[in-house]
Structures are given as C-alpha cells and as structure tokens.
N, CA, C and O atoms as CSV, one atom per row, in Angstrom:
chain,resi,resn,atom,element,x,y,z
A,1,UNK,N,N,-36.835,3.634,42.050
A,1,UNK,CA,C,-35.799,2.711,41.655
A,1,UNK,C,C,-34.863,3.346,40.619
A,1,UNK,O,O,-33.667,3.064,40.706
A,2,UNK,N,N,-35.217,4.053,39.789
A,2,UNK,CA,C,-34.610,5.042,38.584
A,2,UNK,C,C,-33.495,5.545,39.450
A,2,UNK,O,O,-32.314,5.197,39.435
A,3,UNK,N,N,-34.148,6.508,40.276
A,3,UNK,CA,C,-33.724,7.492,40.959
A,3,UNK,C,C,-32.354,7.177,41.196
A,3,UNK,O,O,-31.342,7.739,40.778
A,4,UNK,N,N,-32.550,5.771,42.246
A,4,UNK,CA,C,-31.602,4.994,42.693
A,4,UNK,C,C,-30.123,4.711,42.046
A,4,UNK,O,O,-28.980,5.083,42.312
A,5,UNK,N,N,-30.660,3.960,41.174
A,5,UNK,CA,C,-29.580,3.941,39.775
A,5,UNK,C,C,-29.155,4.595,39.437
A,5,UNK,O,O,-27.927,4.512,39.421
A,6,UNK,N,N,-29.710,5.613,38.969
A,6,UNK,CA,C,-28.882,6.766,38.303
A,6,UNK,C,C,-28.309,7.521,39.339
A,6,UNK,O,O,-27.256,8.050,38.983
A,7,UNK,N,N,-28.613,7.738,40.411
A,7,UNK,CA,C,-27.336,8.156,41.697
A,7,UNK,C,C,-26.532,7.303,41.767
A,7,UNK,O,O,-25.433,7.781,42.049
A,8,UNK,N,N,-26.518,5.993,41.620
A,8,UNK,CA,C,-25.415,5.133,41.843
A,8,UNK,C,C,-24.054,5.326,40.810
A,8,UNK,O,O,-22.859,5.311,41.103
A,9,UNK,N,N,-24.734,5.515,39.469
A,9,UNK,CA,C,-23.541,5.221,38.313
A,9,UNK,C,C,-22.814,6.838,38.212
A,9,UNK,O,O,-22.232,7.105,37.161
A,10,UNK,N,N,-22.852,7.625,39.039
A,10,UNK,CA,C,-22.303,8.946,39.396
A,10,UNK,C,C,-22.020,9.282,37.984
A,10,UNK,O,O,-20.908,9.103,37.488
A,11,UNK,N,N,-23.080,9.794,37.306
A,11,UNK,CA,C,-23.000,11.044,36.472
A,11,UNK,C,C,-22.873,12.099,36.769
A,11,UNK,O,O,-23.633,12.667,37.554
A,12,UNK,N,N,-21.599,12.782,36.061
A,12,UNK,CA,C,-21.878,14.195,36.701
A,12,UNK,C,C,-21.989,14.960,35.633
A,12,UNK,O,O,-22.156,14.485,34.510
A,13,UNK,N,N,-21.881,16.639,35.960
A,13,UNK,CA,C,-22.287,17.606,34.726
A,13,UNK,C,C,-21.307,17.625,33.599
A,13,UNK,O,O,-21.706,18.108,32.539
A,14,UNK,N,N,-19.908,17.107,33.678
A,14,UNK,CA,C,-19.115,16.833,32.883
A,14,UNK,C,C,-19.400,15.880,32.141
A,14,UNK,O,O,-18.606,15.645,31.230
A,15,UNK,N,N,-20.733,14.935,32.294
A,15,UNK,CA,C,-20.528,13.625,31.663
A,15,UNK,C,C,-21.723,13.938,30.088
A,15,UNK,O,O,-22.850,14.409,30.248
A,16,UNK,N,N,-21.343,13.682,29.137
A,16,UNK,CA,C,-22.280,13.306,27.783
A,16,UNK,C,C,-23.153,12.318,27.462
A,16,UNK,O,O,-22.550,11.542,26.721
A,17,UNK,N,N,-24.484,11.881,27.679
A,17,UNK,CA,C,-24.650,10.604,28.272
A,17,UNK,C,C,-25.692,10.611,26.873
A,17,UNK,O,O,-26.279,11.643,26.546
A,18,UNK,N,N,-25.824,9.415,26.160
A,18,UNK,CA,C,-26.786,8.961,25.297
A,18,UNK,C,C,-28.018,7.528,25.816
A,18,UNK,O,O,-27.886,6.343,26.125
A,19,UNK,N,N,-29.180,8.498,25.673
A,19,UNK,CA,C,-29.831,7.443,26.488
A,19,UNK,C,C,-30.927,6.452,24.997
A,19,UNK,O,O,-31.950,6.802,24.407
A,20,UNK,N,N,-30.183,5.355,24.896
A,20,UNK,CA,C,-31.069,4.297,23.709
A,20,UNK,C,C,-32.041,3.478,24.176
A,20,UNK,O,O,-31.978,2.391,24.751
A,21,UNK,N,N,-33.298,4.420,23.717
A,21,UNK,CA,C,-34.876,3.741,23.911
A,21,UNK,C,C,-35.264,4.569,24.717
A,21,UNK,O,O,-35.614,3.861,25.662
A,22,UNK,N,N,-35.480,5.792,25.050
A,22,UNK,CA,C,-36.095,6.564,26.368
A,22,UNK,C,C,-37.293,6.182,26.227
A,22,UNK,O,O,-37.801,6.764,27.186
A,23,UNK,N,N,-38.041,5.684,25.785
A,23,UNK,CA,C,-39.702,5.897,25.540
A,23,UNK,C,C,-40.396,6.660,26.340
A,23,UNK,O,O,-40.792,7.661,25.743
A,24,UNK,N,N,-40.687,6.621,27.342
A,24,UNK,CA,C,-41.568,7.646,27.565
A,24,UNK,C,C,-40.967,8.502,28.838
A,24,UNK,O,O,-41.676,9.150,29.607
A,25,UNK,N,N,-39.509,8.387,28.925
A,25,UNK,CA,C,-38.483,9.511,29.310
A,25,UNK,C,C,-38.572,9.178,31.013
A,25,UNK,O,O,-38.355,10.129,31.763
A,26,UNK,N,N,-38.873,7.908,31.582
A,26,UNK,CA,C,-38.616,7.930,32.813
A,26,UNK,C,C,-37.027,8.007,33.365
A,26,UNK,O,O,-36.710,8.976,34.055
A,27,UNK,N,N,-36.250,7.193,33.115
A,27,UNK,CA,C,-35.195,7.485,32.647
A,27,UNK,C,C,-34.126,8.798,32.059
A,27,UNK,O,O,-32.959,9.071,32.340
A,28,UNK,N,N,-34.901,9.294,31.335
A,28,UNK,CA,C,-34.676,10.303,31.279
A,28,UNK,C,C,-34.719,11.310,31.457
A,28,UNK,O,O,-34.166,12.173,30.776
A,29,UNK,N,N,-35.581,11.530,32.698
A,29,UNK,CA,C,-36.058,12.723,33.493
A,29,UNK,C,C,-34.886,12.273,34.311
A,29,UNK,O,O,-34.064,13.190,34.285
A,30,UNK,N,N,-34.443,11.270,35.026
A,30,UNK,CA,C,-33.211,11.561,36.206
A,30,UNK,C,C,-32.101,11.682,35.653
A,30,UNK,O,O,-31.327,12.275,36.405
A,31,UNK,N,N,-31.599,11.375,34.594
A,31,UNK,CA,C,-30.658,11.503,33.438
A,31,UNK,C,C,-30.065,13.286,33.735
A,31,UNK,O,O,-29.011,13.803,34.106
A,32,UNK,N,N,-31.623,13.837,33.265
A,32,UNK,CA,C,-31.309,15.222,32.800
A,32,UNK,C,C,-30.705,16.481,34.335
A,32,UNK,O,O,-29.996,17.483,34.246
A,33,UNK,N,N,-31.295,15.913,35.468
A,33,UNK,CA,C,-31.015,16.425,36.812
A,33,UNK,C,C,-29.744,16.190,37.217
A,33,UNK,O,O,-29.557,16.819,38.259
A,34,UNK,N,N,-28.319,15.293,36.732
A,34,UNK,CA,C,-27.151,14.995,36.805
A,34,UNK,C,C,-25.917,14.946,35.654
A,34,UNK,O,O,-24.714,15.069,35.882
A,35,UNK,N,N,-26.516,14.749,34.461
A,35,UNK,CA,C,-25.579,15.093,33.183
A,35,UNK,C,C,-25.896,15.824,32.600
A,35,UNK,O,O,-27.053,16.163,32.351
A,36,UNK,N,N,-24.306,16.509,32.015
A,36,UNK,CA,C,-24.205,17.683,31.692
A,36,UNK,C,C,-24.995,17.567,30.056
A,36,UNK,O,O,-25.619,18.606,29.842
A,37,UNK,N,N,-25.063,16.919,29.305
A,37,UNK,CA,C,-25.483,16.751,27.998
A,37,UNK,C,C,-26.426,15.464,28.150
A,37,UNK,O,O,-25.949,14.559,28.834
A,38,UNK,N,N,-27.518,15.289,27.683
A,38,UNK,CA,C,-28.581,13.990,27.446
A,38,UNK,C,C,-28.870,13.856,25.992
A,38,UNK,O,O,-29.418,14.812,25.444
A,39,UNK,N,N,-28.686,13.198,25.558
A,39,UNK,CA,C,-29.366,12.983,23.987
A,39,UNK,C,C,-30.078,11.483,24.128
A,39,UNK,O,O,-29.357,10.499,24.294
A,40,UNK,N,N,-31.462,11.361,24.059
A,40,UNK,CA,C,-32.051,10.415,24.015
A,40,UNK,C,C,-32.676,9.925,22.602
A,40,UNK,O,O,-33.627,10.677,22.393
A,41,UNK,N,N,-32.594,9.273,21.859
A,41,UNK,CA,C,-32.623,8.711,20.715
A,41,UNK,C,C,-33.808,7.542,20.815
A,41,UNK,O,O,-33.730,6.550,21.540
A,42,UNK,N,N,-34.774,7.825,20.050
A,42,UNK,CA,C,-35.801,7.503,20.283
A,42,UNK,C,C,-36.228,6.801,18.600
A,42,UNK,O,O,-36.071,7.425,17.550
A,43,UNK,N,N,-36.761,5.442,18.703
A,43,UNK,CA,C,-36.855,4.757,17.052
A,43,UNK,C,C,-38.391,5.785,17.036
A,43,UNK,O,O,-38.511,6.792,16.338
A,44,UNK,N,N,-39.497,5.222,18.001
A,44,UNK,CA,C,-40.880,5.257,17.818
A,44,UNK,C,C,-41.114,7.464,17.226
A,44,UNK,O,O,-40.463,8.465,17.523
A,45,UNK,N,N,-42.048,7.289,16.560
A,45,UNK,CA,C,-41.723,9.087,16.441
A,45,UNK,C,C,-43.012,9.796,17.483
A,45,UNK,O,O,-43.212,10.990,17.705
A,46,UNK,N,N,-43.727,8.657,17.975
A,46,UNK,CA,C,-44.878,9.332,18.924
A,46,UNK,C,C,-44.481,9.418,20.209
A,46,UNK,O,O,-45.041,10.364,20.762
A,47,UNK,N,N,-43.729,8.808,20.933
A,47,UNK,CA,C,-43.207,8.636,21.976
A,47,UNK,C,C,-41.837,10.037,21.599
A,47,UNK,O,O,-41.530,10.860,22.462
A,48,UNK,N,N,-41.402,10.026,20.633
A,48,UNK,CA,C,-40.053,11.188,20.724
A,48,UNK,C,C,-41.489,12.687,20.916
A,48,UNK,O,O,-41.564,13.400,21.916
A,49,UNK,N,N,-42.414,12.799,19.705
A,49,UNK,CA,C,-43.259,14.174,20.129
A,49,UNK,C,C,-43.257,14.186,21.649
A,49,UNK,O,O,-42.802,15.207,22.166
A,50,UNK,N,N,-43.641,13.329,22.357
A,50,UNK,CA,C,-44.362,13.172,23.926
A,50,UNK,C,C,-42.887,13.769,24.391
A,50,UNK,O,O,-43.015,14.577,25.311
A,51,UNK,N,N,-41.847,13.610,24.070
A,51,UNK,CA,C,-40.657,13.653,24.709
A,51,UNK,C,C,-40.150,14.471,24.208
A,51,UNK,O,O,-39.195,14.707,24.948
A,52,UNK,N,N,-40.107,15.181,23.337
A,52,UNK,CA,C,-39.736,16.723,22.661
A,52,UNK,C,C,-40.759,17.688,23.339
A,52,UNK,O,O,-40.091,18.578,23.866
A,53,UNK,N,N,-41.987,17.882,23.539
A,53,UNK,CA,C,-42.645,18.262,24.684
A,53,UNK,C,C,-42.303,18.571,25.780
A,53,UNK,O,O,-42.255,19.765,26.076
A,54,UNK,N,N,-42.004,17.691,26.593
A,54,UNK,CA,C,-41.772,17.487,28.240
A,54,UNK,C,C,-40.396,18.415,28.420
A,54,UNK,O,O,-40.088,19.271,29.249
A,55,UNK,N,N,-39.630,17.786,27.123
A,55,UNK,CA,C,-38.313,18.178,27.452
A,55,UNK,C,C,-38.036,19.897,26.807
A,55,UNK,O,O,-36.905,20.346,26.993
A,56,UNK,N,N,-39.018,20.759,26.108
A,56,UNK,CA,C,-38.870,21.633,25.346
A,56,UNK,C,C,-37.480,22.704,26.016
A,56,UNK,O,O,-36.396,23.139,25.630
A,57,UNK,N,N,-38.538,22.762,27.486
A,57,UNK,CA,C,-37.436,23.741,28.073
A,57,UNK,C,C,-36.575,23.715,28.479
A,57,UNK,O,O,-36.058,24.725,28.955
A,58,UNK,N,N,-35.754,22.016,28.488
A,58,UNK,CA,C,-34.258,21.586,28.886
A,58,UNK,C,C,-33.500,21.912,28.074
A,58,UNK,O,O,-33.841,21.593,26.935
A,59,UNK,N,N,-32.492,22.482,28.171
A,59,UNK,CA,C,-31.327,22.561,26.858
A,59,UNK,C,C,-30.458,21.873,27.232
A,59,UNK,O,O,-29.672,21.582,26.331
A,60,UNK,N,N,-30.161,21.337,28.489
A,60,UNK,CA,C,-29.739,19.881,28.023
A,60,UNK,C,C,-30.463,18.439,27.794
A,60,UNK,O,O,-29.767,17.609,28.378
A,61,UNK,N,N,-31.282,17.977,27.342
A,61,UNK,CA,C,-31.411,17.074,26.843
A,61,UNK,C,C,-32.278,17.292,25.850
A,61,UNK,O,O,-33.380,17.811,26.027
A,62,UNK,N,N,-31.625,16.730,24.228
A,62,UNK,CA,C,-32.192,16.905,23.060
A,62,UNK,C,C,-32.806,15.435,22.974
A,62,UNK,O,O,-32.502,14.445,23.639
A,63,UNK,N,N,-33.631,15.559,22.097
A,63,UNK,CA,C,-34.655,13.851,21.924
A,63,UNK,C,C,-34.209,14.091,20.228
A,63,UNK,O,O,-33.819,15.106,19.651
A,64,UNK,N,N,-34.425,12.857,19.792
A,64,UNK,CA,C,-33.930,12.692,18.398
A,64,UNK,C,C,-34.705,11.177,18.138
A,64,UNK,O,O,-34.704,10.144,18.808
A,65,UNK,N,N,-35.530,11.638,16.525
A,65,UNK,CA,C,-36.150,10.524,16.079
A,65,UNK,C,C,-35.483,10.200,15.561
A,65,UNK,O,O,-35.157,10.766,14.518
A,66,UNK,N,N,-34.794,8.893,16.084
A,66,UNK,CA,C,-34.143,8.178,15.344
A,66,UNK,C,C,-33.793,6.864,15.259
A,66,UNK,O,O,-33.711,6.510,16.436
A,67,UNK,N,N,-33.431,5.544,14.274
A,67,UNK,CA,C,-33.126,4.385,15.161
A,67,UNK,C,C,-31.055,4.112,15.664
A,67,UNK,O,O,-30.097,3.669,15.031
A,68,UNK,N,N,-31.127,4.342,16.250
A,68,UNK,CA,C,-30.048,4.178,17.330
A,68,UNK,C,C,-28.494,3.570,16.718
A,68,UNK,O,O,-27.476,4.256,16.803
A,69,UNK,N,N,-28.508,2.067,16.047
A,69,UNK,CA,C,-28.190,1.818,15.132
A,69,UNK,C,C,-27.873,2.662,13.919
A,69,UNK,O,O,-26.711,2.428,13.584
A,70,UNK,N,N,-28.404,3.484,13.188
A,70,UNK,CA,C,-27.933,4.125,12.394
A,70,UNK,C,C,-27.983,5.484,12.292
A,70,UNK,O,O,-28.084,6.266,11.347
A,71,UNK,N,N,-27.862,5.622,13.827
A,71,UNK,CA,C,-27.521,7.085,14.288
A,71,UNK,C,C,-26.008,7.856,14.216
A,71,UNK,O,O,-25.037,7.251,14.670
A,72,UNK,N,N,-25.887,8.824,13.799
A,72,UNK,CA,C,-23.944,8.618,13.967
A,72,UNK,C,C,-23.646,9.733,15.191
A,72,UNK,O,O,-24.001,10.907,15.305
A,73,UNK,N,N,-23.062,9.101,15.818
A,73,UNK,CA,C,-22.839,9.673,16.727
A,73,UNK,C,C,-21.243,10.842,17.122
A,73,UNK,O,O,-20.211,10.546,16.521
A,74,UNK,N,N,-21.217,11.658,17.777
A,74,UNK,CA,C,-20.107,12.641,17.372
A,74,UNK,C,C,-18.460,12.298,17.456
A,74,UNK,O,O,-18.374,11.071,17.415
A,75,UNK,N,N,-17.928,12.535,17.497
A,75,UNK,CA,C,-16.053,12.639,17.330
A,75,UNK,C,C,-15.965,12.774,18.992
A,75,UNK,O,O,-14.791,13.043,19.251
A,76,UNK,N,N,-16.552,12.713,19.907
A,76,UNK,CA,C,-16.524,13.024,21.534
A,76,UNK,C,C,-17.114,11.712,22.277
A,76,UNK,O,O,-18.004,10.908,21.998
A,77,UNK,N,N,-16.210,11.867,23.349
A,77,UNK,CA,C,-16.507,10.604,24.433
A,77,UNK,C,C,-17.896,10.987,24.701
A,77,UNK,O,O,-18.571,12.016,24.729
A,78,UNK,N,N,-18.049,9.642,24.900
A,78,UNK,CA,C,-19.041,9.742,25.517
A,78,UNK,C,C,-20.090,8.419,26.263
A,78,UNK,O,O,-19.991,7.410,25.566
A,79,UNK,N,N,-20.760,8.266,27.122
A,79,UNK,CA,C,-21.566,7.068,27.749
A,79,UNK,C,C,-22.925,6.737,27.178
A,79,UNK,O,O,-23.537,7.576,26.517
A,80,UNK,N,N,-23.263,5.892,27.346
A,80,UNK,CA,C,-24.348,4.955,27.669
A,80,UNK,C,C,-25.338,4.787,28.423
A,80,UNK,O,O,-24.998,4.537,29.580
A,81,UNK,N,N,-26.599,4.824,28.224
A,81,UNK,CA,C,-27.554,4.289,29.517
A,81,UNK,C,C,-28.735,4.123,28.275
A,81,UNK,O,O,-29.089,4.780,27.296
A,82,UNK,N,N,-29.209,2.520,29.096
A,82,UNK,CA,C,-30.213,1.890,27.903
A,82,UNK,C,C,-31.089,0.966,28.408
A,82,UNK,O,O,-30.901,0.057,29.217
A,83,UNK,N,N,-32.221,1.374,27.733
A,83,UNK,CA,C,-32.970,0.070,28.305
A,83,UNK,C,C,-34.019,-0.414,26.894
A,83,UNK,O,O,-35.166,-0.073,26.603
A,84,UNK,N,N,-32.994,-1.395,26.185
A,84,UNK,CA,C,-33.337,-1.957,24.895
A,84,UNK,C,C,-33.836,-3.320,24.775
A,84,UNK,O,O,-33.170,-4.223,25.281
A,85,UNK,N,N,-34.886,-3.574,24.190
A,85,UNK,CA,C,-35.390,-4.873,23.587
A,85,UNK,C,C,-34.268,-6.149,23.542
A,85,UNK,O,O,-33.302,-6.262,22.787
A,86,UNK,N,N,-34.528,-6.667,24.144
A,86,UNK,CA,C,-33.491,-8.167,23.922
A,86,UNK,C,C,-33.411,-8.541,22.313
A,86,UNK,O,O,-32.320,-8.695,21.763
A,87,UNK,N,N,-34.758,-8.683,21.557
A,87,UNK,CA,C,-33.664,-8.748,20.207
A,87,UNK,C,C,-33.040,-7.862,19.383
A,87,UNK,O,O,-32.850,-8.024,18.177
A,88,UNK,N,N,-32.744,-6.980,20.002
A,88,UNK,CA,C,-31.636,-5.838,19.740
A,88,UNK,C,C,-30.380,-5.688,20.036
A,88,UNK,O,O,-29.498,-5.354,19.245
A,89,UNK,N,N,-30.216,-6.008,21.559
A,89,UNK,CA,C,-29.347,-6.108,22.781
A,89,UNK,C,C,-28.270,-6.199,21.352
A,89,UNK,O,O,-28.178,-5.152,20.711
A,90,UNK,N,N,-27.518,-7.335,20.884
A,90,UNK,CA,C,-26.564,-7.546,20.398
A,90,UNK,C,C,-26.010,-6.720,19.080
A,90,UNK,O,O,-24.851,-6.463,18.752
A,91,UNK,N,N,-26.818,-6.514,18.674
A,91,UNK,CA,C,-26.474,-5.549,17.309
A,91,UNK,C,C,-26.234,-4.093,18.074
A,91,UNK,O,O,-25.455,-3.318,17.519
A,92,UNK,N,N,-26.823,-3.704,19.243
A,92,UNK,CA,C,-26.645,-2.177,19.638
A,92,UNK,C,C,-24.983,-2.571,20.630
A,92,UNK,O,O,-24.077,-1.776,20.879
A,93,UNK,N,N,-25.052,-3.674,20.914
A,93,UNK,CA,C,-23.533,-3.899,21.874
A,93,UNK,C,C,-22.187,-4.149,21.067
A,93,UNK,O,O,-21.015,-3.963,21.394
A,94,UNK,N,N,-22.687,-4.573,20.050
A,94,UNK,CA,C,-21.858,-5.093,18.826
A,94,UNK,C,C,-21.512,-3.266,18.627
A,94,UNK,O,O,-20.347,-2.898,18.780
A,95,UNK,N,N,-22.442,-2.381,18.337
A,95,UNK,CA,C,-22.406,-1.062,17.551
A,95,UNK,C,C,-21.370,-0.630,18.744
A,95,UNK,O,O,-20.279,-0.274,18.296
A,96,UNK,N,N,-21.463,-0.595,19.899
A,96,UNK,CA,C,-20.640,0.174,20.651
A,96,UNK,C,C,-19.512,-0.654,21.125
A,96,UNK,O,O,-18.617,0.169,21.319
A,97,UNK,N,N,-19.222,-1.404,21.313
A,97,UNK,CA,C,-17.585,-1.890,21.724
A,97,UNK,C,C,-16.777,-1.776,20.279
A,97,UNK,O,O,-15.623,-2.206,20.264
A,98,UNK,N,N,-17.332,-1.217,19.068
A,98,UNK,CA,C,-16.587,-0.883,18.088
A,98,UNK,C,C,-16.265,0.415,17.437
A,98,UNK,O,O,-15.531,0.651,16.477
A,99,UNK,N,N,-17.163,1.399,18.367
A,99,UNK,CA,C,-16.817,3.034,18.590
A,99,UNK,C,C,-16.046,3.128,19.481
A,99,UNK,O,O,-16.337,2.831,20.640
A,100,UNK,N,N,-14.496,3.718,18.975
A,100,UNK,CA,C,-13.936,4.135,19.946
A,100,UNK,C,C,-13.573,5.206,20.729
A,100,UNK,O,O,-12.514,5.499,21.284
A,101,UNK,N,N,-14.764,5.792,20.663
A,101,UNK,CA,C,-14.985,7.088,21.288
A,101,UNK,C,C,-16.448,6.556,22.827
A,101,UNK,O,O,-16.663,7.027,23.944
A,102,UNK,N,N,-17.073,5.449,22.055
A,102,UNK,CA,C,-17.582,5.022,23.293
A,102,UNK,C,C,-16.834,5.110,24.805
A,102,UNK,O,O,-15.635,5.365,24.695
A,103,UNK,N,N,-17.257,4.967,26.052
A,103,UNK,CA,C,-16.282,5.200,26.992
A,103,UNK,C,C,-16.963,4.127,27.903
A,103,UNK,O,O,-16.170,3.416,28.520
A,104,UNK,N,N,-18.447,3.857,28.116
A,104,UNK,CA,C,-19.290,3.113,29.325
A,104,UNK,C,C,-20.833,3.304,29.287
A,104,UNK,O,O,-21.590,4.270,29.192
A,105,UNK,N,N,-20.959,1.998,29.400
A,105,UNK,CA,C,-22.606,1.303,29.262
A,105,UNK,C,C,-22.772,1.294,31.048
A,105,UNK,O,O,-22.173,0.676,31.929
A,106,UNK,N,N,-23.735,2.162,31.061
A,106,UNK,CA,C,-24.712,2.014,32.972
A,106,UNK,C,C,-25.577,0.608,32.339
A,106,UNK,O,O,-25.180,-0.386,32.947
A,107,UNK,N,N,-26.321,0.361,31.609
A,107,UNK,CA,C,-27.149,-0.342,32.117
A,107,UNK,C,C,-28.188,-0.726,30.778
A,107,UNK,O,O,-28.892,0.118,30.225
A,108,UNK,N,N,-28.153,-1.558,30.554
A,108,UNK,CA,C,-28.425,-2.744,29.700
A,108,UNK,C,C,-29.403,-3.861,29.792
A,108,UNK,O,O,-28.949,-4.993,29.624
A,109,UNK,N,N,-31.053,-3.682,30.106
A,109,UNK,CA,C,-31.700,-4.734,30.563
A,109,UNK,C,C,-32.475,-5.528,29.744
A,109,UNK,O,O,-33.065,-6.503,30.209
C-alpha cells in the first residue's frame, strides 16, 4: 500500500522531501528509492538509532532526532509526507502553511 502511494504522488530525484514521524521508516524506505533528498525527523530517539542504522549507507536520506515543530528547516523548497498523531495534526499544519518555502503535503493521516 506504501508502495502504492508513494508512486502515485510522483516524487522524483529533483524533489526534497521531509518525512514527519518516520518511526520505524516504512515510509521511508519508498521515500528514499524516488527522492532526490529524504530527511526524516524523528521526536522518539530509539526509533531514530533503529533508523540511523538501516539508513547508514543512504546518503540520501538523513534521520534527525528531533521534534518536528521545532525543527528549522532550510531557506529551500521543499515537500511533505507525514504520518502524524491527530493531536498534533494542527500545530504541525499550522507550522507549514506559514513557511513559505513549504511547497506540498502528500499525506496527512
């Protein structure tokens, strides 16, 4: 079903994609096979080790302990793909329709 999705929202190697909440990087394993840059931002710090691991030998996708929210993110466009806690949802949607370097949210559940 991942798979699916993430072929659908046509990432390509040009695209910068920030993925909020990877936990245990399902998501972010199909992420890394189609965009050119992955940064997955991770609150929990046991779930980022598990995922700094897996991912050691990708150089594109960096994992980062961090919470998401008070992450700063760079001076460059860039997208979205998330799969965040409902009582979060609004404070992380609130955070991005007010970066205007944001560009597009895939997916929000």
């Amino acid at each position: 079903m991942v798979e699916l999705i993430v072929r659908r929202l046509n990432i390509g190697p040009n695209d910068f994609v920030y993925e909020i909440g990877p936990g245990r990087g399902m998501i972010t394993r199909e992420l890394a096979k189609t965009a050119g840059k992955v940064v997955a931002v991770e609150i929990d710090p046991r779930l980022c080790l598990h995922l700094q691991v897996e991912f050691t030998a990708n150089p594109q996708v960096k994992i980062i302990n961090a919470d998401w929210l008070n992450y700063r993110v760079p001076e460059s466009n860039y997208k979205v793909f998330a799969n965040i806690p409902f009582n979060l949802t609004a404070k992380i949607v609130n955070r991005l329709v007010t970066d205007r370097k944001f560009m597009e949210a895939f997916l929000v559940v």
